[in-house]
MARKEDREN-442825 format. One record per residue (C-alpha): residue in one letter; x, y, z; residue number from 1. Coordinates in Angstrom, 3 decimals. Layout:
BEGIN
+------+----------+----------+----------+-----+
| type |     east |    north |       up | seq |
+------+----------+----------+----------+-----+
|    A |        X |        Y |        Z | NUM |
...
+------+----------+----------+----------+-----+
***
This chain:
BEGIN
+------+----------+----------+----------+-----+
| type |     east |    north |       up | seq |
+------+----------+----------+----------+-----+
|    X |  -41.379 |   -7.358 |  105.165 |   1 |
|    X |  -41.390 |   -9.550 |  108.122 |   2 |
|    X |  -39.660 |   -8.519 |  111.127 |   3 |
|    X |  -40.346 |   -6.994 |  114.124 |   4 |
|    X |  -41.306 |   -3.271 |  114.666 |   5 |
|    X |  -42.423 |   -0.273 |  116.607 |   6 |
|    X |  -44.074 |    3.250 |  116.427 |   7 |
|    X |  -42.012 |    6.484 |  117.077 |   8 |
|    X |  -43.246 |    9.607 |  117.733 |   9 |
|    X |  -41.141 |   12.658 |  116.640 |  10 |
|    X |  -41.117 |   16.345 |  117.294 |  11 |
|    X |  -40.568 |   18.735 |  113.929 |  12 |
|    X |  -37.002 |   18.942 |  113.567 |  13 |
|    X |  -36.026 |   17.051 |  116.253 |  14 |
|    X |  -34.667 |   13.151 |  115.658 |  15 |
|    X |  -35.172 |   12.018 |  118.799 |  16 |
|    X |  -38.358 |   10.136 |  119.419 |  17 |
|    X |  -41.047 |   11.506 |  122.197 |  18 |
|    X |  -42.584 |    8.040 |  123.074 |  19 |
|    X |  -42.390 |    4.788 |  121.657 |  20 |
|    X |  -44.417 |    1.420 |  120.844 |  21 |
|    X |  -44.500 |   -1.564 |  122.340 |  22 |
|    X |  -42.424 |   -3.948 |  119.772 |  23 |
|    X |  -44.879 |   -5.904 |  117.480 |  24 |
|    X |  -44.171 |   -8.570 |  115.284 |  25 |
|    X |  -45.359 |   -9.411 |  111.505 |  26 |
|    X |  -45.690 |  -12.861 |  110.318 |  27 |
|    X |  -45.671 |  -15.318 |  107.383 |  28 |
|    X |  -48.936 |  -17.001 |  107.090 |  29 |
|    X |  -48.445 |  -20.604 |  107.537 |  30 |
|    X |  -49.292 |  -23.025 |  104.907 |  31 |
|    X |  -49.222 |  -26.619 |  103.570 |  32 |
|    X |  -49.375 |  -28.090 |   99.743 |  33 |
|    X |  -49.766 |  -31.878 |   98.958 |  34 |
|    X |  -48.173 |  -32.667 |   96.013 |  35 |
|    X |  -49.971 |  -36.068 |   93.576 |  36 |
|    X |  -49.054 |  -39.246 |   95.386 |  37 |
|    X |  -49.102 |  -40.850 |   92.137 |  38 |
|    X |  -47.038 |  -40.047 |   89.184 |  39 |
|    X |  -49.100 |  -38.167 |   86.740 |  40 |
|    X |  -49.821 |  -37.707 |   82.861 |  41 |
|    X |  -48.592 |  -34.765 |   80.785 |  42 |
|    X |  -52.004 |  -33.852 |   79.349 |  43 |
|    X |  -54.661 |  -35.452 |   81.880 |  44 |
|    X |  -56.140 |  -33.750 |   84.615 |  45 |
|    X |  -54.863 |  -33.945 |   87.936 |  46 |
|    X |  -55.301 |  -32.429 |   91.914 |  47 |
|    X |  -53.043 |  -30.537 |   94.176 |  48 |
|    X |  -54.329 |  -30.277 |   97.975 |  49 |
|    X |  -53.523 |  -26.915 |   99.627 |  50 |
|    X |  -54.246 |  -25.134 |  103.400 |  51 |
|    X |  -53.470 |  -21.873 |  104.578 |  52 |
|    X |  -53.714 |  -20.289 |  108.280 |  53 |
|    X |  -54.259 |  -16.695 |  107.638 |  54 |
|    X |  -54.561 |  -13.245 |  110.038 |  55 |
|    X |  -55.825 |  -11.394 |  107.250 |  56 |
|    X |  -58.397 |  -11.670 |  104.749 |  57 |
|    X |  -58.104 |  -13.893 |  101.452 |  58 |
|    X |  -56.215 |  -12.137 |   98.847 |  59 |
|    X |  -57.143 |  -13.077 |   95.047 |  60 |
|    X |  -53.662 |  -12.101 |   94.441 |  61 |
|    X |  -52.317 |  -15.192 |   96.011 |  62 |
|    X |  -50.929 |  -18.025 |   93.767 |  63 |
|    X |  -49.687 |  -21.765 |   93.098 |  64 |
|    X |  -46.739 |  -22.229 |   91.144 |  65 |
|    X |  -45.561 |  -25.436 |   89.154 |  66 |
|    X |  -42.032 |  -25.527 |   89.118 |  67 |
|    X |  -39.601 |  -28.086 |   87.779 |  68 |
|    X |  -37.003 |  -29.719 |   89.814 |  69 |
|    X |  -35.119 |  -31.550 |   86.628 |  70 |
|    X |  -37.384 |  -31.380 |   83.936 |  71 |
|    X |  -35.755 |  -31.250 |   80.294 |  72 |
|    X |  -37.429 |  -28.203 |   78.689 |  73 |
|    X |  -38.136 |  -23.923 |   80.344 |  74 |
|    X |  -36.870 |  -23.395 |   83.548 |  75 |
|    X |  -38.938 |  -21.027 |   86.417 |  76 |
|    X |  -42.310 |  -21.448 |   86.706 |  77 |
|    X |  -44.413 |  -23.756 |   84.338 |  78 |
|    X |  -48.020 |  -23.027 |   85.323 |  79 |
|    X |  -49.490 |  -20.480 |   87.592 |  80 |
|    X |  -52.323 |  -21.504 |   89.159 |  81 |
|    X |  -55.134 |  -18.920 |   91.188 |  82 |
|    X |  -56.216 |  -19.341 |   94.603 |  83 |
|    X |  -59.970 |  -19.954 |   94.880 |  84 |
|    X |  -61.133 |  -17.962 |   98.357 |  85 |
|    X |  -61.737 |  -20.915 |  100.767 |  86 |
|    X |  -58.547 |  -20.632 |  103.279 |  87 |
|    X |  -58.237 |  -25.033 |  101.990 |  88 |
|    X |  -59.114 |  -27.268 |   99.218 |  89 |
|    X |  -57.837 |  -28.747 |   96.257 |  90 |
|    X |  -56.987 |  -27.327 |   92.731 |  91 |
|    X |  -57.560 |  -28.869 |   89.682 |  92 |
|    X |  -54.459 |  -29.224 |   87.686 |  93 |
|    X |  -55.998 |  -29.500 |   84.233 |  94 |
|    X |  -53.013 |  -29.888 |   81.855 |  95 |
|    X |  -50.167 |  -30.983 |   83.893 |  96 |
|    X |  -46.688 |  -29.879 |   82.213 |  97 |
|    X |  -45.777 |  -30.846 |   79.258 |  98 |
|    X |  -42.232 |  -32.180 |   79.913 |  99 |
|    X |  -42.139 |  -35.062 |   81.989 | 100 |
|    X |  -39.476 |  -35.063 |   85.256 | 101 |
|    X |  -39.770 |  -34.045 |   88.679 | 102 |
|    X |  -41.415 |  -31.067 |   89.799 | 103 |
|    X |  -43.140 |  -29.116 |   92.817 | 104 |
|    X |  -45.384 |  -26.679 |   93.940 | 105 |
|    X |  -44.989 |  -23.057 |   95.474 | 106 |
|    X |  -47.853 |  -20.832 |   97.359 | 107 |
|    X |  -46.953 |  -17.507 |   96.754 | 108 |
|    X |  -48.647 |  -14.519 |   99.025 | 109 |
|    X |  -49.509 |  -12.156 |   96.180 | 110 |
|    X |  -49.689 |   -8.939 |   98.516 | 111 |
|    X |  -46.307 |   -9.833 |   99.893 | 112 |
|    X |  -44.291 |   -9.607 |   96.991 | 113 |
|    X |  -45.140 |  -13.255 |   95.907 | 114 |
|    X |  -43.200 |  -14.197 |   98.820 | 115 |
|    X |  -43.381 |  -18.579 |   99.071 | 116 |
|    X |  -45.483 |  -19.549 |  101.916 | 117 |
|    X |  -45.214 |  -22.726 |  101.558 | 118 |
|    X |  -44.022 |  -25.620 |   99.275 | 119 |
|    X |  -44.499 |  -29.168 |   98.095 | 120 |
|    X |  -43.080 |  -32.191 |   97.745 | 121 |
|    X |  -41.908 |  -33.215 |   94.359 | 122 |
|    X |  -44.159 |  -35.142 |   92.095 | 123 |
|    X |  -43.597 |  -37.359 |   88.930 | 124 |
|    X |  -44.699 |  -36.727 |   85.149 | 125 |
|    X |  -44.617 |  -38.986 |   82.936 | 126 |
|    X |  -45.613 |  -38.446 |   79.170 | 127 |
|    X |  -48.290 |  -40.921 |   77.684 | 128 |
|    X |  -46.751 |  -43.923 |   76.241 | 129 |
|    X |  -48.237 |  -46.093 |   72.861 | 130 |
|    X |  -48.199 |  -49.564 |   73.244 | 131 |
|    X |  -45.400 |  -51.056 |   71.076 | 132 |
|    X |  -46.815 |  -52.918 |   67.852 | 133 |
|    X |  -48.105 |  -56.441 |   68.834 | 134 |
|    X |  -45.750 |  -57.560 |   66.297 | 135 |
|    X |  -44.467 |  -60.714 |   68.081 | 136 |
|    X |  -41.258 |  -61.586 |   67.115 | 137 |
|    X |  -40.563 |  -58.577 |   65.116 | 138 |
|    X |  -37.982 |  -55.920 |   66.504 | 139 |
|    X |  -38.970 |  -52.422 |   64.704 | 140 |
|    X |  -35.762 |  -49.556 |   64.919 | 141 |
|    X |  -36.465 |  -46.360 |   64.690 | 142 |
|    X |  -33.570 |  -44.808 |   62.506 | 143 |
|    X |  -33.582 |  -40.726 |   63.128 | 144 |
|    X |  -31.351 |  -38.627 |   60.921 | 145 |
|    X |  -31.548 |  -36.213 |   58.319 | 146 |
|    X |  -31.547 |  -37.506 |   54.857 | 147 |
|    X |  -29.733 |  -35.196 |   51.937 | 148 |
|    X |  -26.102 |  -35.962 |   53.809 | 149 |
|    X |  -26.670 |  -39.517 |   55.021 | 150 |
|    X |  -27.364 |  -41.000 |   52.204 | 151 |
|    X |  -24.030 |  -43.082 |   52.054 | 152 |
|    X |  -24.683 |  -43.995 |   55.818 | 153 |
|    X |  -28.343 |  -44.659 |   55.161 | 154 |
|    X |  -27.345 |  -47.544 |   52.693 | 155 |
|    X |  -25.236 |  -49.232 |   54.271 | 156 |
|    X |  -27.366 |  -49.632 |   57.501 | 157 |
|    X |  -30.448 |  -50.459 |   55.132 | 158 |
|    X |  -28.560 |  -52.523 |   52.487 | 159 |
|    X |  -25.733 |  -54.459 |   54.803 | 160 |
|    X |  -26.363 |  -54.063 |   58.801 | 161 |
|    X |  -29.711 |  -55.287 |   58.512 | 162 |
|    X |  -29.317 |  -58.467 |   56.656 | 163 |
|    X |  -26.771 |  -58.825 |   58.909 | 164 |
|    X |  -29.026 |  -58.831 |   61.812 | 165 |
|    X |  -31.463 |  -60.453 |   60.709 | 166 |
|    X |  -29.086 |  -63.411 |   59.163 | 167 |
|    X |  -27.587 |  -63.791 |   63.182 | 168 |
|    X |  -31.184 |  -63.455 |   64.906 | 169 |
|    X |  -32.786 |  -65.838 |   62.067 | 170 |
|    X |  -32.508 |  -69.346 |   64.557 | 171 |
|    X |  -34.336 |  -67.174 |   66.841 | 172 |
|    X |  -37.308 |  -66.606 |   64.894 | 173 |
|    X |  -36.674 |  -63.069 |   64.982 | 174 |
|    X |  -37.670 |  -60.130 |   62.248 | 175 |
|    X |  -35.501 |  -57.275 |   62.014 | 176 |
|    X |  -37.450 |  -53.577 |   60.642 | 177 |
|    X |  -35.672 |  -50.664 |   60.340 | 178 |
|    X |  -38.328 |  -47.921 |   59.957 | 179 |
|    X |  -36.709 |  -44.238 |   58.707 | 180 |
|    X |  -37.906 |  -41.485 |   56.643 | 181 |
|    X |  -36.883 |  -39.573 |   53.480 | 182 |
|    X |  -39.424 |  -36.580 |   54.068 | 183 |
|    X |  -38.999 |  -33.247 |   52.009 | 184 |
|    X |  -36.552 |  -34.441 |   49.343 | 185 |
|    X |  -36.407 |  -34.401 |   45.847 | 186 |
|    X |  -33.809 |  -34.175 |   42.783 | 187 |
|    X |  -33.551 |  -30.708 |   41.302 | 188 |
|    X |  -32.429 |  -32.471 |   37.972 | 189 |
|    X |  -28.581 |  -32.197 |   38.392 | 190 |
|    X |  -28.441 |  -35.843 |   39.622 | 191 |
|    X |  -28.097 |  -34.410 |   43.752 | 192 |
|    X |  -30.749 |  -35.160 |   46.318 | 193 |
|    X |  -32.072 |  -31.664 |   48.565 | 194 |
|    X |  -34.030 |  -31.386 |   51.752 | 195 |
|    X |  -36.792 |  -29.422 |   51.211 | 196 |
|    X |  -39.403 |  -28.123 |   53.529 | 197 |
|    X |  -42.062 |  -29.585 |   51.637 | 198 |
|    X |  -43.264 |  -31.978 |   54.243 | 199 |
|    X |  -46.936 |  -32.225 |   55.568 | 200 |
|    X |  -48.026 |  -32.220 |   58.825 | 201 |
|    X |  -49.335 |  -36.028 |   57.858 | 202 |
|    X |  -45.360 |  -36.653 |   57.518 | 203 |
|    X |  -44.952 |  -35.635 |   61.059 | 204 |
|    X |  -47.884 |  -37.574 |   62.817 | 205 |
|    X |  -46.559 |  -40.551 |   60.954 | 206 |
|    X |  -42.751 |  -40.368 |   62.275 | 207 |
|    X |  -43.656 |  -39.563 |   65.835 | 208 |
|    X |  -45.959 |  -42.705 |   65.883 | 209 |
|    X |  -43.901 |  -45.315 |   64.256 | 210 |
|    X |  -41.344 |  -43.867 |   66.453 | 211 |
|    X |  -43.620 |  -44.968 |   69.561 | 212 |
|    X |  -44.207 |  -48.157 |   68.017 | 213 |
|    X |  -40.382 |  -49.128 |   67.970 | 214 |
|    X |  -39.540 |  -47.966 |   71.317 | 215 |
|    X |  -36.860 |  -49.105 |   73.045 | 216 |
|    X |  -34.895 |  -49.312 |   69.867 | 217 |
|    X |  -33.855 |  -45.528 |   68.925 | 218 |
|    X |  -30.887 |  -44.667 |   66.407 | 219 |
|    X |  -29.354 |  -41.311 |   65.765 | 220 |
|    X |  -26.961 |  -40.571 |   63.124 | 221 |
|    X |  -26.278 |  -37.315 |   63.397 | 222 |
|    X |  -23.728 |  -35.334 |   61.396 | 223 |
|    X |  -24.076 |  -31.454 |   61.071 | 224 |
|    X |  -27.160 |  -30.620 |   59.588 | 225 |
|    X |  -29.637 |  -29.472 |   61.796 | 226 |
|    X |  -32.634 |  -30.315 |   58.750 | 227 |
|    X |  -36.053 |  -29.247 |   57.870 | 228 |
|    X |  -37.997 |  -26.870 |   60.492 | 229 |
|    X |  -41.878 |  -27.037 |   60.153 | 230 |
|    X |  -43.934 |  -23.961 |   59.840 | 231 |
|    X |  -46.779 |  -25.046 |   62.678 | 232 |
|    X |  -48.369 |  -28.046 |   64.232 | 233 |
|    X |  -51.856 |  -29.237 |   63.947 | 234 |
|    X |  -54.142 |  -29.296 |   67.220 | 235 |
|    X |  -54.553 |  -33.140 |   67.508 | 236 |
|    X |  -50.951 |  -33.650 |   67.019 | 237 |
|    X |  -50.345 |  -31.007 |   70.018 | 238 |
|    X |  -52.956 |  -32.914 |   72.152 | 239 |
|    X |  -51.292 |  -36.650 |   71.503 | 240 |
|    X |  -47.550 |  -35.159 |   72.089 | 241 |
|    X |  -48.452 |  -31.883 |   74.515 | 242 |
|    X |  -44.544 |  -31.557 |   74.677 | 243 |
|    X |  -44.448 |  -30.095 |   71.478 | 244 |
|    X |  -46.580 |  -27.108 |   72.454 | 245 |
|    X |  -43.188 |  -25.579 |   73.675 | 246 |
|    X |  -41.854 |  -25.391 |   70.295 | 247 |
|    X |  -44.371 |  -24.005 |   68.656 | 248 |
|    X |  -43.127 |  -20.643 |   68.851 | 249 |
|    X |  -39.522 |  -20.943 |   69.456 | 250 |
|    X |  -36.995 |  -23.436 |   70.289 | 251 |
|    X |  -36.569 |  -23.352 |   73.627 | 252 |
|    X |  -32.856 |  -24.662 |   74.001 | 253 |
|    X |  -31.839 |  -21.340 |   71.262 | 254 |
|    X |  -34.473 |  -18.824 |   71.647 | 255 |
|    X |  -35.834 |  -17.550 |   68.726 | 256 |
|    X |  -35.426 |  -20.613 |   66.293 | 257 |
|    X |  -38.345 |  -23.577 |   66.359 | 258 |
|    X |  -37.123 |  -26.747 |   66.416 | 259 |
|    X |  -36.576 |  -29.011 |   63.426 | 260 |
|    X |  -37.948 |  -32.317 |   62.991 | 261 |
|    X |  -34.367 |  -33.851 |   63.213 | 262 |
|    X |  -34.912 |  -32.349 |   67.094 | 263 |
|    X |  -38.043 |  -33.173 |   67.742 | 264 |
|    X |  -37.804 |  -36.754 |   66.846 | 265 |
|    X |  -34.282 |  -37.065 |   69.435 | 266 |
|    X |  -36.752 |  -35.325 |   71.931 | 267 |
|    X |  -39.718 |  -37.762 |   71.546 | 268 |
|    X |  -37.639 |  -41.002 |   70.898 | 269 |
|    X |  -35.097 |  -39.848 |   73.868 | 270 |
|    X |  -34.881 |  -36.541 |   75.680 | 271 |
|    X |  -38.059 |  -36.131 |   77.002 | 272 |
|    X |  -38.229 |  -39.326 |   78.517 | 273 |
|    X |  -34.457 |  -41.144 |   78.742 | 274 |
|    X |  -36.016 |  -44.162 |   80.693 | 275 |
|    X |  -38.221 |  -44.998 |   77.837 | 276 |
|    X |  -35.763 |  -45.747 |   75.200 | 277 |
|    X |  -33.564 |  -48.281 |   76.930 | 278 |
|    X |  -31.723 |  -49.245 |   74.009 | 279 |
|    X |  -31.174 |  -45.890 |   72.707 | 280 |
|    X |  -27.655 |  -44.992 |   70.718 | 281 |
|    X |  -26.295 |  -41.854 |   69.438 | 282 |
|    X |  -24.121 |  -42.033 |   66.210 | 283 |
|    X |  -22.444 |  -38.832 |   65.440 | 284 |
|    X |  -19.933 |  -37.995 |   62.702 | 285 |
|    X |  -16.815 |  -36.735 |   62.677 | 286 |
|    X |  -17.098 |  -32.664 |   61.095 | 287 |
|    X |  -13.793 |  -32.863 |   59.579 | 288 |
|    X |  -15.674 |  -36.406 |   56.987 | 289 |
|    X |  -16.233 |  -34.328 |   53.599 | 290 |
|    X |  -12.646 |  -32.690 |   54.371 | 291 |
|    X |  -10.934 |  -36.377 |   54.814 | 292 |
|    X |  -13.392 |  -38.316 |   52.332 | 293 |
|    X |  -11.787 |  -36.364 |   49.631 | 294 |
|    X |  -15.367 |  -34.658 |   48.965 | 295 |
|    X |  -15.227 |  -31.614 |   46.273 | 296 |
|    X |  -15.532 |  -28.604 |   48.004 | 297 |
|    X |  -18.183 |  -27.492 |   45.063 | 298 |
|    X |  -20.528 |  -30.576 |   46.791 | 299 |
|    X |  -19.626 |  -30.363 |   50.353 | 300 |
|    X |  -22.339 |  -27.934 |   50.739 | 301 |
|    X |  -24.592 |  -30.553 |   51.667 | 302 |
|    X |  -22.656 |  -31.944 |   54.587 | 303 |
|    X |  -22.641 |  -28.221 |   56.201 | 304 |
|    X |  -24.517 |  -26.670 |   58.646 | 305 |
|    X |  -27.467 |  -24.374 |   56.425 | 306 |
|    X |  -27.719 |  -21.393 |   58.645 | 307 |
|    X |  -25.608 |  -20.355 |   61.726 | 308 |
|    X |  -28.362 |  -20.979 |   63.852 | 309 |
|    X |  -28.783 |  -24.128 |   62.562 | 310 |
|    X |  -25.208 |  -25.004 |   63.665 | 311 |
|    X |  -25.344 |  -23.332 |   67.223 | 312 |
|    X |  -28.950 |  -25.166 |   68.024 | 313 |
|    X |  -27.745 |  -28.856 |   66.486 | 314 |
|    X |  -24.568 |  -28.012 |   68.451 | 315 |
|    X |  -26.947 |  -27.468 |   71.588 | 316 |
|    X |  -28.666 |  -30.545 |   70.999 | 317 |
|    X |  -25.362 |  -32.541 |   70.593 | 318 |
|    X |  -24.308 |  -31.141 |   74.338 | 319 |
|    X |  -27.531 |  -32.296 |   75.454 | 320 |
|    X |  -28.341 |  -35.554 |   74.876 | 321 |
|    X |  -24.240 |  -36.164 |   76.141 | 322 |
|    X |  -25.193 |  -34.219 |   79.355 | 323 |
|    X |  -27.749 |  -37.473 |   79.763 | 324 |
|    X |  -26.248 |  -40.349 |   81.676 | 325 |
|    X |  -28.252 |  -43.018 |   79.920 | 326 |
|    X |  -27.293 |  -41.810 |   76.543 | 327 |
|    X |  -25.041 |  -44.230 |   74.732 | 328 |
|    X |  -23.013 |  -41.746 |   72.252 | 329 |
|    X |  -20.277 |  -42.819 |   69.618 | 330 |
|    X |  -18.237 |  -40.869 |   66.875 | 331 |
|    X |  -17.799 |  -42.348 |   63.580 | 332 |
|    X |  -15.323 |  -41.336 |   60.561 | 333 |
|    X |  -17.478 |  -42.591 |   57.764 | 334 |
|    X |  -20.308 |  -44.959 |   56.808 | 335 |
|    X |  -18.571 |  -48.530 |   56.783 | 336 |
|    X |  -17.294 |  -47.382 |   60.588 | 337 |
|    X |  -21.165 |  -46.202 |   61.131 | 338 |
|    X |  -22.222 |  -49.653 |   59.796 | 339 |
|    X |  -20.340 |  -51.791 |   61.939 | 340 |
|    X |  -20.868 |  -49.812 |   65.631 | 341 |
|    X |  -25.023 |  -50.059 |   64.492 | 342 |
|    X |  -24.226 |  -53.740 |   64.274 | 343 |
|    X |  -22.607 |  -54.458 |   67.059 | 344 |
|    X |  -24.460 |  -52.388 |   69.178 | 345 |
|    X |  -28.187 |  -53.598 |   67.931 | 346 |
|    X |  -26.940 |  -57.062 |   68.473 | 347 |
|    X |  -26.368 |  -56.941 |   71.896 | 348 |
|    X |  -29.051 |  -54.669 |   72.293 | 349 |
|    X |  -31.321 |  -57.183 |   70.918 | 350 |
|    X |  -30.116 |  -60.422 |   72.410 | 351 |
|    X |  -30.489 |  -58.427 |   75.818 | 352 |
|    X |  -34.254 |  -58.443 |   75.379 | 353 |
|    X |  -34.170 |  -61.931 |   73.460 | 354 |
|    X |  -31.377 |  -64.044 |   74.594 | 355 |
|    X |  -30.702 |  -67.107 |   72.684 | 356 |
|    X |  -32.240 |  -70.174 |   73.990 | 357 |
|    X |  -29.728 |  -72.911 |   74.911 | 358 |
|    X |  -29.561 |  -76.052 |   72.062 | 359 |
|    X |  -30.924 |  -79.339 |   73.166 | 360 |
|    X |  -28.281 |  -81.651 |   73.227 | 361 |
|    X |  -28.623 |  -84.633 |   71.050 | 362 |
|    X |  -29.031 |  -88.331 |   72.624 | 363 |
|    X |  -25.466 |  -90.049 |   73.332 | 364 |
|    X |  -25.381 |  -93.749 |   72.586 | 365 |
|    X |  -22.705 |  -95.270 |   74.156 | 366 |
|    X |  -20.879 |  -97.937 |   72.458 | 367 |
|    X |  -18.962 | -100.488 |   74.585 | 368 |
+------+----------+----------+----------+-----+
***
């Protein structure tokens, strides 16, 4: 450890020291880290400058460690990166983290009990962004929610909320799409719709880009399902969203349990990146609505949580996006409620990135 110290000399069996050392001192090696001026790319390559003074010789046991400051995803250490043997220099950081947020690196002495020598300044990551559709005056909404127990809620926002937008934004030229999904279901022949986990990979490259394509406009209705979980992602899709490499064993906010595609597409259209969905909104329903709707408790299966760790890791998810301060989160008792808080909040959301052009004022003639 570092400190200061001495040699004593001792008889057998006797405590008290013949002779005695000068006091010497042991030392930290001193070092610097340079952080990326510029904010960087989850996925493409990037450089971190480093110097260290040392009294002894290079140890291939020394480190660099990436470490988030508020990151959403793992805490500790994200990457560990060796020291090459030159006492300076720069190291290549190939794959920067996954999650975007702030982070910073450590150099750890790896004969000293990984003691930090030194450490950065924080540094930005940003994940890669799609450009939105060149669609002109079309306004594409991403609708996330799972499908078997929204189906009520799902109408109404397809069927009466978006004629309704699009019948207010009309004398502004404007188009209204609501993009959502009905992966994985199908009737078993008793006249009730079931989520299945029958979805292709195809399915999920599809949702996460039209989801890009609509950005800022994100909607979640959320009620407590927790939906379909898929088995495994393909390599491309892991290379165009490198976020999702932390799920593919387990989900990271309930260890043990991968994350469903209900999660993944809050944590692409919001969580990973807040400031990227400006006009995000979070619509979750009431637990006590099959109770109060007057539901048969034969068919309220379908409004329940599956599994118990599908209720503790939707429940996890619920506590996080509200933890975000850009989040916009409302409760709703049942689908007409749902159908007018979508409206009201898309219209201003809207009009906010397309505000209505004043009316030209028709010529006066004045007569005397």
């Amino acid at each position: 450890e570092i400190g200061t110290y001495q040699f004593r000399y001792f008889m057998h069996g006797s405590m008290t020291p013949v002779c005695t050392s000068a006091p010497f001192s042991t030392n930290m090696p001193t070092a610097t880290l340079e952080a990326p001026q510029q904010a960087v790319t989850s996925g493409e390559a990037s450089t971190i400058k480093y110097s260290i003074a040392l009294n002894r010789a290079h140890s291939p046991k020394d480190w660099i460690g990436i470490y988030p400051q508020d990151s959403y995803g793992p805490s500790g250490c994200a990457i560990v990166l060796p020291v090459p043997e030159p006492n300076e220099g720069e190291i290549v950081l190939a794959k920067p983290p996954a999650f975007p947020g702030r982070y910073y690196a450590r150099y750890h002495l790896g004969q000293h009990g990984d003691l930090v020598a030194a450490t950065s300044d924080t540094f930005e990551v940003r994940i890669k962004q799609l450009p939105r559709a060149a669609s002109g005056r079309e306004v594409r909404i991403f609708l996330c929610s799972t499908v078997a127990d929204m189906l009520d809620e799902r109408r109404v926002l397809v069927d009466e909320v978006v004629p309704r937008l699009q019948a207010k934004l009309e004398s502004q030229h404007l188009t209204v799409s609501l993009i959502t999904f009905s992966w994985g279901m199908r009737d078993p022949g008793d006249g009730s719709i079931t989520e299945e986990a029958s979805a292709s990979e195809d399915h999920l490259r599809v949702i996460l880009h039209e989801l890009e394509r609509c950005r800022p406009y994100f909607v979640a209705v959320v009620g407590e399902r927790y939906g379909w979980i898929p088995e495994e992602y393909p390599p491309d899709l892991l290379d165009a969203y490198p976020w999702l490499g932390k799920y593919t064993k387990e989900n990271e906010m309930l260890p043990g349990v991968r994350a469903s595609v209900l999660e993944i597409q809050v944590l692409n259209g919001f969580l990973v990146q807040p400031d990227a969905a400006e006009q995000n909104a979070f619509f979750f329903r009431e637990a006590s609505y099959a109770r109060r709707a007057g539901i048969p408790s034969h068919t309220r299966g379908k409004y329940e949580p599956v599994s118990e760790y599908g209720r503790e890791a939707l429940n996890n998810l619920k506590d996080e996006i509200r933890r975000q301060p850009s989040a916009v989160v409302h409760n709703f008792p049942n689908a007409t409620a749902l159908g007018q808080q979508v409206f009201d909040h898309l219209s201003q959301a809207i009009l906010l990135e397309f505000p209505q052009e004043p009316v030209p004022l028709s010529p006066v003639r004045r007569i005397n």
